[in-house]
C-alpha positions in Angstrom: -60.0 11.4 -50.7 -57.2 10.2 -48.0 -54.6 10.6 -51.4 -55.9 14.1 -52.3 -55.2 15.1 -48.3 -51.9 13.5 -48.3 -50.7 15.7 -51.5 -52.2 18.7 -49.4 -50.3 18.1 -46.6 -47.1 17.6 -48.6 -47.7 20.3 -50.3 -48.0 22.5 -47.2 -44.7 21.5 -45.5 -43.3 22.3 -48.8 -44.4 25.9 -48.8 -43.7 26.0 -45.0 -40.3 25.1 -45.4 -39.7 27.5 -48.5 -41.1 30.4 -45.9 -38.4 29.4 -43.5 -35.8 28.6 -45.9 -36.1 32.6 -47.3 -37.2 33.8 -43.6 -33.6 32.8 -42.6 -32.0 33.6 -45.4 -33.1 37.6 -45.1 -31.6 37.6 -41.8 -28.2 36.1 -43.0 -27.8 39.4 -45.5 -26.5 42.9 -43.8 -26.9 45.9 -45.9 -24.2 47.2 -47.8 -23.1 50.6 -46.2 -22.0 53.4 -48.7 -20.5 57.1 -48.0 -20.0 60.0 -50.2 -18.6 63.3 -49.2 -18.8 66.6 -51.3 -16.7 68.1 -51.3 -13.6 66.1 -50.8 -11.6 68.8 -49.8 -12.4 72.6 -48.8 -11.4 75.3 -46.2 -13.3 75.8 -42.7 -16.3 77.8 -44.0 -17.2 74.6 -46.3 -20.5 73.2 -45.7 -19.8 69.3 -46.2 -22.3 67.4 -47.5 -22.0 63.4 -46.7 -24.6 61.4 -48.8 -25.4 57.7 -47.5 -27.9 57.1 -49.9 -25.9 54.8 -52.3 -26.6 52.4 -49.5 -28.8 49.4 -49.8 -29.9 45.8 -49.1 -31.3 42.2 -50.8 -33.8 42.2 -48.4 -35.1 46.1 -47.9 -35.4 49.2 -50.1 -33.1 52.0 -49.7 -35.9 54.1 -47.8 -35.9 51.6 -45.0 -32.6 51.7 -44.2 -31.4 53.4 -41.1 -28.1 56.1 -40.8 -26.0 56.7 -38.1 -23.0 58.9 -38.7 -19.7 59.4 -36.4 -17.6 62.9 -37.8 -14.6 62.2 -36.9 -14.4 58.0 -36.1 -13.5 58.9 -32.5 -15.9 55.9 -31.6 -18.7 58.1 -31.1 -21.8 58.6 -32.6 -22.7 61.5 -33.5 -26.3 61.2 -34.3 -29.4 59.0 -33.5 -30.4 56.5 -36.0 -32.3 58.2 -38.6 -34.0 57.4 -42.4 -32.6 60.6 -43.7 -29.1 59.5 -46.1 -28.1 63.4 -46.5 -26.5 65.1 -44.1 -23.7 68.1 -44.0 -21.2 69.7 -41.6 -18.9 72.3 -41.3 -15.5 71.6 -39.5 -13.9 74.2 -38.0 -10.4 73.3 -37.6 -8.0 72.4 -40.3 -7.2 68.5 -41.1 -8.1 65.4 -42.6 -10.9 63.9 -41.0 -12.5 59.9 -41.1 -16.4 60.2 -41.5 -17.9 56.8 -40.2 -21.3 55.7 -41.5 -23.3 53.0 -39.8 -26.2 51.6 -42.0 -28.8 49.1 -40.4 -31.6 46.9 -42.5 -35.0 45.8 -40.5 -33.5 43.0 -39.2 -31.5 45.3 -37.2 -27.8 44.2 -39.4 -25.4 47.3 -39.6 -22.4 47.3 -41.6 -19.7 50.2 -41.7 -18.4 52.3 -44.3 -15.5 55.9 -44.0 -14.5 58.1 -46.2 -11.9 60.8 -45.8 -12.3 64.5 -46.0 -9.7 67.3 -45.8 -10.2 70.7 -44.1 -7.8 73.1 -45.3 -7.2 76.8 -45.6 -3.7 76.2 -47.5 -2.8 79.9 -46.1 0.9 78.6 -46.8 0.5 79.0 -50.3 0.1 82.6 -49.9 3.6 83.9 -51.0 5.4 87.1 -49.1 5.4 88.5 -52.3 3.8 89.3 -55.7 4.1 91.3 -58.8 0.3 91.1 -59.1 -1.7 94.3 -56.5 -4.7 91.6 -57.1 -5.1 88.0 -55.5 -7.3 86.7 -58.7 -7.1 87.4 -61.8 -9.1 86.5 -65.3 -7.6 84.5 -68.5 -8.8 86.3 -71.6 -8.3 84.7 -75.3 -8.0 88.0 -77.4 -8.7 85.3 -80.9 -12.0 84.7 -81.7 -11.9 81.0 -81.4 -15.7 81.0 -82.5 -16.8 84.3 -81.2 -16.4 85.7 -84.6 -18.6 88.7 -83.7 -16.8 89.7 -80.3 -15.6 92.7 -79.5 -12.8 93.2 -77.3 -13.4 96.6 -76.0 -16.9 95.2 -75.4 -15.4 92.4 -73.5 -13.3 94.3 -71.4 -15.7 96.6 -70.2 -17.8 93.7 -68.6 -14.5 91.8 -67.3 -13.5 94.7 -65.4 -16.6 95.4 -63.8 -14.7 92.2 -61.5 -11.3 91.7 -62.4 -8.3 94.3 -62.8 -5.8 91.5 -63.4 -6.0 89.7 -66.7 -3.7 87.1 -68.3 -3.6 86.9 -72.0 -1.8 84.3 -74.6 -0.5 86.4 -77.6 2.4 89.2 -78.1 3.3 88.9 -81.2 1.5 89.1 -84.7 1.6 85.4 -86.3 1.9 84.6 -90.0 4.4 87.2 -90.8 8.5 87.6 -90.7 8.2 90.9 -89.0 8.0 91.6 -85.2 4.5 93.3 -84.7 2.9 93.1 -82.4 -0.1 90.7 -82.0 -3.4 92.9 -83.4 -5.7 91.3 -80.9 -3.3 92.2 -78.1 -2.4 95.7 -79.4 -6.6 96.5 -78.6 -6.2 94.7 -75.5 -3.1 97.4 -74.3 -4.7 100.7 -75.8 -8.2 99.6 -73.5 -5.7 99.3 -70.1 -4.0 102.9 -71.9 -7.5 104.5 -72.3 -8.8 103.4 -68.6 -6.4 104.7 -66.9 -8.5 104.9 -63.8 -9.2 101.0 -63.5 -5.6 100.8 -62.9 -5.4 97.5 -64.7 -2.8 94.7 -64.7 -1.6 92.7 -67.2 0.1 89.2 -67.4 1.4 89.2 -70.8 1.6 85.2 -72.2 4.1 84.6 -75.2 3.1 82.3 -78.5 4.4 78.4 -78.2 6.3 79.2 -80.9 8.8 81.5 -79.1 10.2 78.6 -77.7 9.8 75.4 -80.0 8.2 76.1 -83.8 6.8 72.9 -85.8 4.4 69.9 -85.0 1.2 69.3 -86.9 3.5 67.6 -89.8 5.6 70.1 -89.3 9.8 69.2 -88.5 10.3 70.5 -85.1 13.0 73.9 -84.6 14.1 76.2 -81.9 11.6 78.9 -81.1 12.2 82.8 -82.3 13.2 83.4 -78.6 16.1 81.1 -78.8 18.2 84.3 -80.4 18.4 87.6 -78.3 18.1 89.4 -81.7 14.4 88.4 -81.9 13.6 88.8 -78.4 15.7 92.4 -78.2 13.6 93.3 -81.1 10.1 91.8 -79.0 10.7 93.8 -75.9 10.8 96.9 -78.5 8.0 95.8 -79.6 6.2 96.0 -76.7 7.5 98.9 -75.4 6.1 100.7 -78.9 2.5 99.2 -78.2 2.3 100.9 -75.1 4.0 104.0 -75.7 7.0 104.3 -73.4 8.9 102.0 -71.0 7.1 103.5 -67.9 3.8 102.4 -68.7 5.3 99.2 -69.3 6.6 99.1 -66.1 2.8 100.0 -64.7 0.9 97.8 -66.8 3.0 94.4 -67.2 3.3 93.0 -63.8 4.7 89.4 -66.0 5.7 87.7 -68.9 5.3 84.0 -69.2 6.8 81.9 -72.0 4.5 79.7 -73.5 1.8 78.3 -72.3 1.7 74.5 -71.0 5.3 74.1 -72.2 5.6 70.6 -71.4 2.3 69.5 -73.1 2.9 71.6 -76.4 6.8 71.0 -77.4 8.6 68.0 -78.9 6.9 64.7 -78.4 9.4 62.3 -76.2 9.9 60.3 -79.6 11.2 63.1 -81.3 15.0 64.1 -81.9 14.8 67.4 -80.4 12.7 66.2 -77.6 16.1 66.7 -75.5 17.0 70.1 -77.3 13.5 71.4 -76.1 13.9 71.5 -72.4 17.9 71.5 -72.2 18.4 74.2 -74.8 15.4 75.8 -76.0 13.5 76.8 -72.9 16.5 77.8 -71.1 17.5 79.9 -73.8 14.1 81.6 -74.5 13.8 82.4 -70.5 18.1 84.1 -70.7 17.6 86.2 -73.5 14.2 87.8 -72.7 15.7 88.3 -69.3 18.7 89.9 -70.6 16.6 91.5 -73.4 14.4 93.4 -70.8 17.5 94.2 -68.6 18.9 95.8 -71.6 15.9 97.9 -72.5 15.7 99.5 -69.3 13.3 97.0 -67.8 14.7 94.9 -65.2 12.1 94.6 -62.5 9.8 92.6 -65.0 9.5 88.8 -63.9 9.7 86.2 -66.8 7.6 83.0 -65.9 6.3 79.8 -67.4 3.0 77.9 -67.0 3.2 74.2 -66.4 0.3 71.8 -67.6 1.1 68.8 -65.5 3.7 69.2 -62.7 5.1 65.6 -61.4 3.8 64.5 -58.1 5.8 61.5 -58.0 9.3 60.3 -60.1 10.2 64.1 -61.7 11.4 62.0 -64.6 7.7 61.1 -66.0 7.4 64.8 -66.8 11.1 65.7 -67.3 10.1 69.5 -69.3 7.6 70.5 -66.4 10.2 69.4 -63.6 13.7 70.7 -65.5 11.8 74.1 -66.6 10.4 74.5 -63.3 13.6 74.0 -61.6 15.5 76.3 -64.3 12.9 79.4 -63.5 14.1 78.9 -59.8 18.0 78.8 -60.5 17.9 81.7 -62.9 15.6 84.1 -61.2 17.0 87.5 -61.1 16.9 89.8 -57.6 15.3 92.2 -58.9 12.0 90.1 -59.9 9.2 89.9 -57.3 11.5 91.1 -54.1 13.6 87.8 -55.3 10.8 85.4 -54.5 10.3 83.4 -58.0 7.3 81.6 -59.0 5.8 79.5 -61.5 2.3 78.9 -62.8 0.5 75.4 -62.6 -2.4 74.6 -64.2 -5.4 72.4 -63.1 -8.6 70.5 -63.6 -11.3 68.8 -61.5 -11.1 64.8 -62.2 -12.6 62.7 -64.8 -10.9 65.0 -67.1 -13.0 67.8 -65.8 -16.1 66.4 -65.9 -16.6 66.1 -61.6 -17.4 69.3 -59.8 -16.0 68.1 -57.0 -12.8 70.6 -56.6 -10.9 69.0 -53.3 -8.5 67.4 -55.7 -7.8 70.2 -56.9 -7.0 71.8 -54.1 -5.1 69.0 -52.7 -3.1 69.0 -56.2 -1.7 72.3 -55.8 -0.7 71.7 -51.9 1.2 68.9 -52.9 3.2 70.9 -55.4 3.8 73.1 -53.1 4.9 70.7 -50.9 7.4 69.2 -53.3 8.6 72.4 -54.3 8.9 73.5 -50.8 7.6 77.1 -51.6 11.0 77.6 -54.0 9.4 78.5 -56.3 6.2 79.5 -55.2 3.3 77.8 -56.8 0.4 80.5 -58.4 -2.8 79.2 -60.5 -2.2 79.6 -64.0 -5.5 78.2 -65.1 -7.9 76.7 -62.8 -12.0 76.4 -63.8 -15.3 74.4 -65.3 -17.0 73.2 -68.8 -20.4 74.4 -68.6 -20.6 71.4 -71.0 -20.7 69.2 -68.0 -23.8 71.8 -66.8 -23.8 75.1 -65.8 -25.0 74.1 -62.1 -21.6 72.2 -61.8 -19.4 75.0 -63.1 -21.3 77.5 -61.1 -20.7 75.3 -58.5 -17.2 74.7 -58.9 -16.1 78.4 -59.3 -18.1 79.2 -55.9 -15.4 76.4 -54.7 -12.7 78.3 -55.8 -13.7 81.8 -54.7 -14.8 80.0 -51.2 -11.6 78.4 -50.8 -9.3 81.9 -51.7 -11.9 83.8 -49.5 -10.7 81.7 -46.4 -7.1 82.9 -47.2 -8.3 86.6 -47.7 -10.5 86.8 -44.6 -6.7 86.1 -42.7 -3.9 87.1 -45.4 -6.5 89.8 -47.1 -3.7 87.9 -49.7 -4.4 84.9 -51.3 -2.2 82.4 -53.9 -2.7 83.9 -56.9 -4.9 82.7 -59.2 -6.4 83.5 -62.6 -9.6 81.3 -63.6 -10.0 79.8 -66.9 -12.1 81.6 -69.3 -13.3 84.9 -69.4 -15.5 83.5 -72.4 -16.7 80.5 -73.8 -15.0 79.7 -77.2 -17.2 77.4 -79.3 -14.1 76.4 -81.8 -12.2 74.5 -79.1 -12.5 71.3 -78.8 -15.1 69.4 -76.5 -14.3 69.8 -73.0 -13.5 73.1 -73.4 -15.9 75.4 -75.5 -17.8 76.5 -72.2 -15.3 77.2 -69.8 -16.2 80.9 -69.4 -17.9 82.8 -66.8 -19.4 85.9 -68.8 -22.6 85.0 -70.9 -22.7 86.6 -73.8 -25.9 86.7 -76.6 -25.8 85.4 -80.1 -23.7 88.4 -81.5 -21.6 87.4 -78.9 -22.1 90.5 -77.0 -20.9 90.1 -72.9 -24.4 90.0 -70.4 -22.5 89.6 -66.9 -22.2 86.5 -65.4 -23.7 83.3 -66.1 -26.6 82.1 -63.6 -25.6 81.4 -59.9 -21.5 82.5 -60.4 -20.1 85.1 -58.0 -17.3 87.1 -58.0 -16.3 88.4 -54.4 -15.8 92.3 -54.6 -12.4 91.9 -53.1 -11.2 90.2 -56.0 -10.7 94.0 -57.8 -9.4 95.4 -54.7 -5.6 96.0 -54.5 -3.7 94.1 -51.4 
């Protein structure tokens, strides 16, 4: 009996000590303190949301944590200790700002966490001047690329119902040796002809192979616009599509070679790598100046659009950086008051998977910056895959529109910008098949715009 009481007591110290061994080893554990802010970047108007709630603990669930948040890490708390991990703010002065985030466990431990967030209007990248009378514009693909039942008159009837400005990709008929214009284009320009009334604008985007031909197996060449007999004969060609010289002096408000030039020429291993941005490009951009000049058309700007601009050495993207700089040296007077500009394309991160469009915002600033507004930096393409869910790209586009409406509500101009698609195009590959913004039905017939996306009505309003 005096055995069996010894064990017991033994085997109560035992369980005693394990209490106190674990009692003391929950106090030795703080929680881990975590801080999200969506979005990263935005103008005044943004409504910030700052989510604590990847926090946690060994020791406690999530729920019993406790949040304490400081706005601007002045040293000041801005809020009472609270369970709730969500919480969003609106800034109303421009500049970055250092959210602090205190998290504490039941044992009354608190550890730290910041994150940075950027307030911005960016009403410097408004430019004094542009050939556009719109501040936004739409990119339309006039191929089918899937929609094989589309029709284009269809089409435009719902995209201007909120856009007068619309970019397009192809001038010129492909697959033959004469200089025709491009079918799917030709409807495009007899629409803008036949609706007079919408006063519509066009930005009128060139086939790759104007400046560089091959690829795909193919042995790489100069492009057809690398002799000003084919690009004499192109601006003839577009002045016969739309009838006379003056409407294409109405209608065409730019021209833009290409389209990503430095992600759809030579590869850096090829032989004419060099040729492509030393020769070819430069050539392409002289004669369709001088072409234009020649037929009477001087005041139309010739462009590019870039796919990837260097942020850091120019060198690691030596075609977006030379071409870039070329457009700038060889802009004529006569285009855009003098003021030249180049289009830059852009995507939210994770290979456009996040919805989170600060980056984005923050990309095209430091471009800018770079470039030091010579030349000005506009929005070639700029959007969201649905693939990723519509809520994200519905959300995304309201970023964009949000962060132009803080430049219009000052400017009533904004940089221009054209967002990327008009139209989901299922033939593309992944990533891209639902980048549009209209809906359309199984006959591929338009139905407005997709659930929770909105157009601002100054978008269609001349500036």
């Amino acid at each position: 009996m005096q055995k069996q009481t010894y064990y017991f007591i033994i085997l109560m110290a035992g369980f005693t000590l394990f209490l106190l061994q674990n009692s003391c080893r929950k106090k030795t554990n703080p929680p881990q303190a975590s801080l999200t802010i969506f979005p990263s970047a935005g103008p005044t108007n943004t409504l910030f949301t700052l989510d604590a709630s990847g926090s946690y603990d060994d020791e406690d669930d999530v729920s019993e944590l406790f949040v304490r948040l400081d706005w601007e890490n002045d040293g000041i708390w801005d809020s009472d200790w609270t369970l709730e991990k969500i919480h969003t703010r609106q800034y109303d002065e421009e500049g970055s700002y250092t959210v602090r985030v205190g998290v504490k466990d039941t044992d009354e431990k608190e550890t730290i966490a910041t994150e940075i967030l950027k307030v911005t209007n960016s009403h410097h990248l408004v430019p004094p001047n542009s050939p556009f009378s719109y501040n936004a514009g739409i990119n339309y693909e006039t191929w089918t690329v899937g929609r094989n039942s589309r029709n284009i008159a269809r089409d435009l009837d719902t995209i201007s119902n909120y856009f007068r400005l619309i970019k397009t990709y192809h001038c010129a008929a492909v697959g033959t040796n004469e200089v025709i214009i491009d079918p799917t284009l030709n409807t495009v320009i007899q629409y803008v002809l036949a609706h007079e009334g919408l006063n519509l604008e066009l930005a009128l985007g060139t086939n790759n192979n104007m400046l560089a031909a091959g690829g795909y197996g193919q042995p790489w060449e100069a492009g057809l616009m690398t002799t000003k007999s084919y690009t004499d004969q192109w601006v003839q060609m577009l002045i016969n599509a739309f009838g006379s010289k003056d409407n294409m002096k109405k209608y065409v408000r730019a021209i833009l070679i290409g389209n990503e030039i430095d992600a759809n020429g030579p590869p850096s291993s090829n032989s004419h790598f060099t040729d492509y941005y030393t020769m070819w490009i430069p050539d392409a951009f002289d004669n369709l100046k001088k072409s234009l000049s020649d037929a009477g058309l001087p005041d139309i700007p010739v462009s590019t659009i870039i796919a990837n601009y260097p942020l850091g050495d120019p060198t690691t993207n030596i075609v977006a950086s030379s071409s870039t700089a070329y457009v700038k040296a060889h802009w004529s007077p006569q285009w855009n008051s003098g003021s030249p500009f180049v289009l830059f394309n852009q995507y939210t991160l994770d290979n456009g998977r996040s919805a989170d469009y600060g980056p984005v915002i923050r990309y095209f600033e430091s471009v800018d910056s770079i470039l030091n507004s010579n030349p000005y930096v506009y929005v070639g393409e700029t959007g969201y895959s649905a693939e990723y869910t519509e809520s994200n790209e519905a959300s995304v586009i309201g970023q964009v529109f949000n962060w132009l409406g803080s430049q219009y509500s000052v400017n009533k101009r904004t940089i221009p910008l054209f967002v990327f698609q008009a139209f989901d195009r299922s033939a593309k590959p992944a990533g891209q098949q639902k980048m549009g913004i209209f809906k359309e039905n199984s006959g591929n017939m338009p139905q407005g715009l997709k659930k929770d996306i909105h157009i601002p009505a100054w978008v269609k309003a001349k500036h």
